[in-house]
C-alpha positions as CSV (number, residue, x, y, z in Angstrom):
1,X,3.9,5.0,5.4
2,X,0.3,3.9,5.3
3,X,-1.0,7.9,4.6
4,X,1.4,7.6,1.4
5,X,0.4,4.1,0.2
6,X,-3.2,5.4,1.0
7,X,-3.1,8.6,-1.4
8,X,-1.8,6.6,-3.9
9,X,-4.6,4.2,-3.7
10,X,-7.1,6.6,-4.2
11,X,-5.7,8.3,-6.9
12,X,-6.0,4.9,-8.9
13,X,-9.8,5.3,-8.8
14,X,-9.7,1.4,-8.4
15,X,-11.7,-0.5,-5.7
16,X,-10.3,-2.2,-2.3
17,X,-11.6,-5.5,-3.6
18,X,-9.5,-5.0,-6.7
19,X,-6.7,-3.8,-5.6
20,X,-6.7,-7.4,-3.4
21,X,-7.1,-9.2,-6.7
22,X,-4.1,-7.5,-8.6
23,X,-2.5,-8.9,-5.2
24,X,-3.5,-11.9,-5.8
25,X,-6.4,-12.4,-4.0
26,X,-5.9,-10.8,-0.5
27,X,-9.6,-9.8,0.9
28,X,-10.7,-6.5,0.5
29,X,-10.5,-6.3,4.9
30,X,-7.3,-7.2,4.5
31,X,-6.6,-4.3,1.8
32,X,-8.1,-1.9,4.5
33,X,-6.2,-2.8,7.3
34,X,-3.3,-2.5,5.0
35,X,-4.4,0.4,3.5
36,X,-5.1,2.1,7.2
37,X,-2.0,1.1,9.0
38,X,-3.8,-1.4,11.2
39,X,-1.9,-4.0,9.7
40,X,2.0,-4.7,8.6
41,X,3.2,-5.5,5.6
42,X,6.0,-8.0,5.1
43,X,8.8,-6.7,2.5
44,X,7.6,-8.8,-0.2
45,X,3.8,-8.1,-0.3
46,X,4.9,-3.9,0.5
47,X,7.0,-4.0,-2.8
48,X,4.2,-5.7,-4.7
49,X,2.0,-3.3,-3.5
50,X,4.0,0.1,-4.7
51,X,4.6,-2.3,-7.9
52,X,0.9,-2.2,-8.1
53,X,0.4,1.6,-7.1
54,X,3.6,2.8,-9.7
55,X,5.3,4.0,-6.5
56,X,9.3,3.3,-5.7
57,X,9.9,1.2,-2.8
58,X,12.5,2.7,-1.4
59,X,11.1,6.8,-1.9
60,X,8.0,5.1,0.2
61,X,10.5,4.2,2.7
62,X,12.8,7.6,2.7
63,X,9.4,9.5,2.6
64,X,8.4,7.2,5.9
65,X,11.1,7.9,7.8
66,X,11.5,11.8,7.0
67,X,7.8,12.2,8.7
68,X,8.9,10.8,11.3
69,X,11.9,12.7,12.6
């Protein structure tokens, strides 16, 4: 889940720093332990992050789980 959330990130061209801010303030370490799968996400901040990347919640999910079996 984290390589898809990743991609997406870079294809927004935006920083780590702002993606934290469009998060509402979540520091930019944070961002990249989210961003590398160091970290977990709880539901609500995971769905405010595809918000934030225009990606659907639940493809993010399906995709997940596909790469996994």
């Amino acid at each position: 889940m984290a390589a898809i959330v990743n991609d997406a990130f870079l294809e927004m061209f935006i920083t780590q720093k702002r993606l934290g801010e469009l998060l509402g303030g979540i520091p930019q370490q944070t961002i990249s332990q989210y961003l590398r799968g160091d970290r977990a996400l709880d539901m609500d901040l995971f769905v405010s992050l595809c918000r934030v990347l225009r990606l659907d919640p639940l493809e993010v999910i399906t995709a997940a789980l596909g790469a996994t079996e």
